[in-house]
C-alpha positions in Angstrom: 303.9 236.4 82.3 300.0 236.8 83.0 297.7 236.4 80.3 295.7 240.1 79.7 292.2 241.1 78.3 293.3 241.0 74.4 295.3 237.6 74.7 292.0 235.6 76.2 290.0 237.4 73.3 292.2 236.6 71.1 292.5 232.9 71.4 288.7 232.4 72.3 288.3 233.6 68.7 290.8 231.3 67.4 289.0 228.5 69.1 285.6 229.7 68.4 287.1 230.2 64.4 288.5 226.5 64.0 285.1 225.5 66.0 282.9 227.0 63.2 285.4 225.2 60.6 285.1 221.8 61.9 281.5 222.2 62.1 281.0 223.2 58.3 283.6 220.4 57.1 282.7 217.1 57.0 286.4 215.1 56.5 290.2 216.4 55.5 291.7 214.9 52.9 295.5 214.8 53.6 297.7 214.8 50.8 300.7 212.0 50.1 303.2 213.8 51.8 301.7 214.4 55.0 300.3 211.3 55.1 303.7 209.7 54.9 304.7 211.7 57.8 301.8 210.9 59.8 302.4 206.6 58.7 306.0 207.1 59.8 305.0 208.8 63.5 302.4 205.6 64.3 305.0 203.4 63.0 302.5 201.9 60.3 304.9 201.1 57.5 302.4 199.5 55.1 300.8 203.0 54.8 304.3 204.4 53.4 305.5 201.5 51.1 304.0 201.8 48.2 302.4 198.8 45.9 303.3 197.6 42.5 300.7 197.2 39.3 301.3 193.6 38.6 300.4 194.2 34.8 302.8 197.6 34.0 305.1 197.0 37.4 304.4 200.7 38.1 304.8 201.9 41.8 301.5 203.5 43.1 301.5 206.9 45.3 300.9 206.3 48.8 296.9 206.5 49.6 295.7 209.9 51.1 294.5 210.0 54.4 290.8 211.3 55.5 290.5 212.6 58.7 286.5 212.8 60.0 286.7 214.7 63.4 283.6 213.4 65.5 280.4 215.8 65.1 280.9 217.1 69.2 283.8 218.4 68.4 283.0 221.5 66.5 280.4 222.1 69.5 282.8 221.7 72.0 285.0 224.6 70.4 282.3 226.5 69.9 281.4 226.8 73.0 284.5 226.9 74.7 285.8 229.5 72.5 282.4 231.9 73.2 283.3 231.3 76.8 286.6 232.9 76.7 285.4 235.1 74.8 282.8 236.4 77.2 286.0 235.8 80.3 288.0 238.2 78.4 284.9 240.8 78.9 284.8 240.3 82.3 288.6 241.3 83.2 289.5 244.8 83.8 291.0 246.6 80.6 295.1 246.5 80.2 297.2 249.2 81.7 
C-alpha cells in the first residue's frame, strides 16, 4: 500500500499537533495506575509496593510519576511535522 497526498498531511499534522503540545507543557503528571504499569514494564518493584504509616499502619498509594520531555523535543516535532506537511503539497493530488 503506498502512502497518498491526504495520509502524509494527515500525519504531519498529527506530529506538528503533539509538537505544539509538548512545547506548551512543561511535565505530565501520570496517575497511580499507569504508573504501576510503567514500574512493572522497567521491572522497578519498589515503585509498585506501596509503604506503610508507621503511626496509623495505613498503606500509602503508589507515588505518581512526572514525565519532563527535554525542551528539543517539541522543536523537533515541530519541524518535522511542517515538513511533511509541506511533502504532502509537493505530490500530485490522488486519483
Amino acid at each position: 500500500m503506498e502512502i497518498n497526498r491526504n495520509q502524509w498531511m494527515t500525519i504531519g499534522f498529527i506530529i506538528l499537533a503533539m509538537g505544539i503540545q509538548f512545547r506548551m507543557v512543561d511535565s505530565f503528571v501520570l496517575n497511580e495506575k499507569t504508573t504501576e504499569v510503567i514500574a512493572k514494564r522497567l521491572h522497578k518493584n519498589d515503585m509498585v509496593a506501596t509503604t506503610f504509616l508507621p503511626a496509623f499502619n495505613v498503606p500509602t498509594p503508589p507515588s505518581h510519576r512526572v514525565i519532563r520531555p527535554p525542551r528539543w523535543l517539541g522543536f523537533m516535532m515541530i519541524s518535522v511535522g511542517a515538513v511533511l506537511m509541506l511533502h504532502s503539497l509537493a505530490m500530485p493530488k490522488p486519483g
